[in-house]
C-alpha positions as CSV (number, residue, x, y, z in Angstrom):
1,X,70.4,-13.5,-8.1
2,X,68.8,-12.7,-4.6
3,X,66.7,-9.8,-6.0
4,X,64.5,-12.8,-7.8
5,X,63.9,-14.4,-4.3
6,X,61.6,-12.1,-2.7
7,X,59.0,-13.2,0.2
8,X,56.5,-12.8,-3.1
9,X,57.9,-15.2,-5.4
10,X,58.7,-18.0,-2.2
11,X,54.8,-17.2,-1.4
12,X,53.8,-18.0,-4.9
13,X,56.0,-21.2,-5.2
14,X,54.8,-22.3,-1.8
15,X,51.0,-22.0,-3.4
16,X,52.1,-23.7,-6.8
17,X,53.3,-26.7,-5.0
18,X,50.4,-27.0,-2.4
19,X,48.0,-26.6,-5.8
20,X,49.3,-29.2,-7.6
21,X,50.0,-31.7,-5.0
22,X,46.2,-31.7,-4.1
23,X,44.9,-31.1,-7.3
24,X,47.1,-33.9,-9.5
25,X,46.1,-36.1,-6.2
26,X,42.5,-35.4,-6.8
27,X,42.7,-35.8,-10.7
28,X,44.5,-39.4,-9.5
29,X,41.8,-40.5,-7.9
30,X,38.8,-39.5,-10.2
31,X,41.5,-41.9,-12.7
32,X,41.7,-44.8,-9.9
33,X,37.9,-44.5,-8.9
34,X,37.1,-44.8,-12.7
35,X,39.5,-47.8,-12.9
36,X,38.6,-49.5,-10.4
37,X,35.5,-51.0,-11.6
38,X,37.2,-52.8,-14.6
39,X,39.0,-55.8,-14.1
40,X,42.5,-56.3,-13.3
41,X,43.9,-57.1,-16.2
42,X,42.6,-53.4,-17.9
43,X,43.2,-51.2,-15.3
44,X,46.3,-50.4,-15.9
45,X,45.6,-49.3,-19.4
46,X,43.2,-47.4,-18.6
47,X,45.2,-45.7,-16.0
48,X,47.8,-44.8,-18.3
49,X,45.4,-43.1,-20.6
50,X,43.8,-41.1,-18.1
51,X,47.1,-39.8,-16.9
52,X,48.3,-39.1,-20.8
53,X,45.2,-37.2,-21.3
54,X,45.7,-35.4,-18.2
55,X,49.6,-34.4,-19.3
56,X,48.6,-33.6,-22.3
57,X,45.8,-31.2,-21.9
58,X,47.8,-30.0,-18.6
59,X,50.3,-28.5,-21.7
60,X,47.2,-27.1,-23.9
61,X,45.8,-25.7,-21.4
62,X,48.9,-24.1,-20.3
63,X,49.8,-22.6,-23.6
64,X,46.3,-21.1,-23.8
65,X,45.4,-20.1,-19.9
66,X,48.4,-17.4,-19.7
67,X,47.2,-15.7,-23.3
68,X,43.8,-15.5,-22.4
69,X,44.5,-14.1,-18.6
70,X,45.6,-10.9,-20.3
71,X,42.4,-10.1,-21.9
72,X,40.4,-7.7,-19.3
73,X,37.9,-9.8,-17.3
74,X,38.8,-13.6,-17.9
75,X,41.1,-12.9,-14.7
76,X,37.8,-12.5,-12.9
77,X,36.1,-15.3,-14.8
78,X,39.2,-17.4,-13.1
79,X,38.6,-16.5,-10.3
80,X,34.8,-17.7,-9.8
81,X,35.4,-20.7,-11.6
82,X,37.9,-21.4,-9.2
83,X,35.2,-20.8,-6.1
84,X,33.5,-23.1,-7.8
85,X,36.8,-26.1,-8.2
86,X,36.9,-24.8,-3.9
87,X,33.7,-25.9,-3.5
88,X,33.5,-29.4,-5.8
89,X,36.5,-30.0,-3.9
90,X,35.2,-29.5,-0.5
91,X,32.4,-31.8,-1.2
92,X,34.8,-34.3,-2.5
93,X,36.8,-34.2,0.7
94,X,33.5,-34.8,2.2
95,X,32.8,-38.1,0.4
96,X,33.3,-41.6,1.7
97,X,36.7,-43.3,2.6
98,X,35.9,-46.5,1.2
99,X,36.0,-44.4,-2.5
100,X,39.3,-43.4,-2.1
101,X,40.8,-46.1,-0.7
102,X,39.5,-48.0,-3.2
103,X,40.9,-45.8,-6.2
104,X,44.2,-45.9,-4.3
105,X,44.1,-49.6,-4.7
106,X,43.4,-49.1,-8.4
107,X,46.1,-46.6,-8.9
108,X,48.9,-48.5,-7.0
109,X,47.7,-52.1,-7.6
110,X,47.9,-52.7,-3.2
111,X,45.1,-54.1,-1.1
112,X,46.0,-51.4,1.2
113,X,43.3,-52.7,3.5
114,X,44.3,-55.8,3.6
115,X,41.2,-57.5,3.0
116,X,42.5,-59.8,0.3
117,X,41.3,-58.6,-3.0
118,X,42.1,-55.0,-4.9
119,X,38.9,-52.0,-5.2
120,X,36.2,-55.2,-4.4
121,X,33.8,-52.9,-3.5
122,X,33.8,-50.2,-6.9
123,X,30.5,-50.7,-9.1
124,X,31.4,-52.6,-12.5
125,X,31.8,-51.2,-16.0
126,X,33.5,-51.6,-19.2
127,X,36.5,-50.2,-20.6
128,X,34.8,-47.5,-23.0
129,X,32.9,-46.4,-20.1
130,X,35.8,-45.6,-17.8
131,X,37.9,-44.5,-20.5
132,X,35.2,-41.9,-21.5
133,X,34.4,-41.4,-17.6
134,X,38.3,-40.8,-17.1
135,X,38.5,-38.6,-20.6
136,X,35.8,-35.8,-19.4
137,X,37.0,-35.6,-15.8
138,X,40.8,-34.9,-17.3
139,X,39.5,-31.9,-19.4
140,X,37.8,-30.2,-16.3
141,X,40.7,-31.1,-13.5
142,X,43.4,-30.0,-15.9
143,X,41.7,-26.8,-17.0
144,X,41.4,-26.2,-13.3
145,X,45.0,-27.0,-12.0
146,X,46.6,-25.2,-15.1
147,X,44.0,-21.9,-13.8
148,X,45.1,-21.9,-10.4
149,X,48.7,-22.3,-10.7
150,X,48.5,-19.0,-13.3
151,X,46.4,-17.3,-10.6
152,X,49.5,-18.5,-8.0
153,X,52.4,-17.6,-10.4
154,X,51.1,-14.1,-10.9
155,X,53.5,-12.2,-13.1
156,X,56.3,-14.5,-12.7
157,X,57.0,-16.0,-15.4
158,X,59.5,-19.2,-14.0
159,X,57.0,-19.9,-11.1
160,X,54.6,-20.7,-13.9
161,X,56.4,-22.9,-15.7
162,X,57.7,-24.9,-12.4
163,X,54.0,-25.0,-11.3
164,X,53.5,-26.8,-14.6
165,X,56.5,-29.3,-14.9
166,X,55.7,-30.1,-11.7
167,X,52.0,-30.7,-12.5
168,X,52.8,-33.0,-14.8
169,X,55.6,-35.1,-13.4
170,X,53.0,-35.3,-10.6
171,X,50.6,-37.2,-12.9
172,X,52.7,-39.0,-14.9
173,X,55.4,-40.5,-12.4
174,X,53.8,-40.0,-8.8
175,X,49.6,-40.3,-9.6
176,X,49.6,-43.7,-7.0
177,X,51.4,-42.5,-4.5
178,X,50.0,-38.8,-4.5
179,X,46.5,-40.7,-4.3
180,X,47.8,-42.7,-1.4
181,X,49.5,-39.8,0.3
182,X,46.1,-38.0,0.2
183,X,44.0,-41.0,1.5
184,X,46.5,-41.4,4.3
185,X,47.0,-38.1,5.3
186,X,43.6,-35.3,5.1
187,X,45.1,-32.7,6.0
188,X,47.3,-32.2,3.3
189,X,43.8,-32.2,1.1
190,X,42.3,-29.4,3.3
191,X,45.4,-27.3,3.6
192,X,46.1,-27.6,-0.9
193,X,41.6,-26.4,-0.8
194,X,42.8,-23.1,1.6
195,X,45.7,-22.3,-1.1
196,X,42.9,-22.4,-3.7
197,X,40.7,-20.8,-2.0
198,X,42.7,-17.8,-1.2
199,X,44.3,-17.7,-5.3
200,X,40.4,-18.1,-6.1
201,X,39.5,-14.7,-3.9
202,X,42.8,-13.2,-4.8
203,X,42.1,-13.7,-8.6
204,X,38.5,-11.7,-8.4
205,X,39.8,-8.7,-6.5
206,X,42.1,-8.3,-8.9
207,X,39.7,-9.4,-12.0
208,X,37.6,-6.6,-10.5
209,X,40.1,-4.0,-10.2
210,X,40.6,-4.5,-14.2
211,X,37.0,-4.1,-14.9
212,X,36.4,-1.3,-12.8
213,X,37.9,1.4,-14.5
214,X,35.8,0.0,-18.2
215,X,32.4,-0.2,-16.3
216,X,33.0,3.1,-14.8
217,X,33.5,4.6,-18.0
218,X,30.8,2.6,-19.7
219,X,28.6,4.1,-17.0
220,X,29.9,7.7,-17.2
């Protein structure tokens, strides 16, 4: 029983749970920024599409993601697409505090500002619009949280498939107050962007030491 709890696999969990908190609090508020420009009465069905699309692709994507990591050279493929999740996220960490607090509002349905209405300041539009808005930004954010718990799990098997229960419980229990967590506390945001950062880096050295060997020989 010990033997499976190795300073590895408590790594590895340590970098699942930091991933998904940050990235099922991101994928919250791209939901709560969408729905916070229809009106009251349609935000929460909106909501609660955006985080059943979001569970459910989390689970296709999972059943696909650890197949096609085997084949030689989609590990390093991972790996860059994650620099580039690293660096959309940075420049969303960057962005306004108005935006978030305002899909937080959306999401838990507080004026958490306390200036008397809910998401006031978020630019209209109608429910097709968010829904589709909501729809395309599930399909990228899960692809990428399902990608960079694989790259965290590794080869172990169980890490993997807590990284992604817990991924979606995240979403479809705890979307509000992971968004409000996040708004209230940066840090947490910055520290989830490091994890990913180093699973991104980790994920193209060993990508590369997979593709080595074939290009050598190609070259030979």
């Amino acid at each position: 029983m010990f033997d499976l709890i190795t300073p590895d696999i408590i790594a590895a969990f340590f970098q699942v749970i930091m991933i998904d908190l940050v990235l099922a609090g991101d994928n919250a508020i791209v939901i709560g920024l969408a729905a916070a420009g229809l009106p009251a009465n349609q935000r929460t069905k909106v909501i609660l599409i955006g985080i059943a699309a979001a569970t459910g692709l989390r689970v296709i994507f999972a059943l696909l993601t650890t197949q096609l990591l085997q084949i030689v050279g989609l590990l390093l493929a991972g790996g860059i697409l994650l620099l580039w999740v690293c660096w959309k996220m940075w420049r969303e960490l960057r962005t306004s505090h108005e935006e978030e607090l305002e899909a937080a509002e959306a999401l838990t349905d507080e004026d958490l500002n306390a200036d008397g209405s809910i998401a006031k300041g978020a630019p209209r539009k109608t429910f097709a619009q968010a829904a589709w808005q909501i729809v395309i930004a599930d399909v990228s954010m899960s692809l990428d949280n399902v990608l960079a718990v694989a790259g965290a799990a590794r080869d172990h098997p169980y890490v993997l498939v807590f990284g992604l229960v817990l991924s979606i419980a995240l979403m479809g229990i705890a979307a509000g107050f992971i968004a409000k967590l996040l708004q209230k506390h940066r840090w947490i945001a910055y520290v989830g962007l490091a994890v990913i950062l180093y699973v991104a880096c980790d994920m193209i050295y060993r990508g590369f030491l997979e593709v080595l060997p074939i290009v050598s020989a190609q070259l030979q």
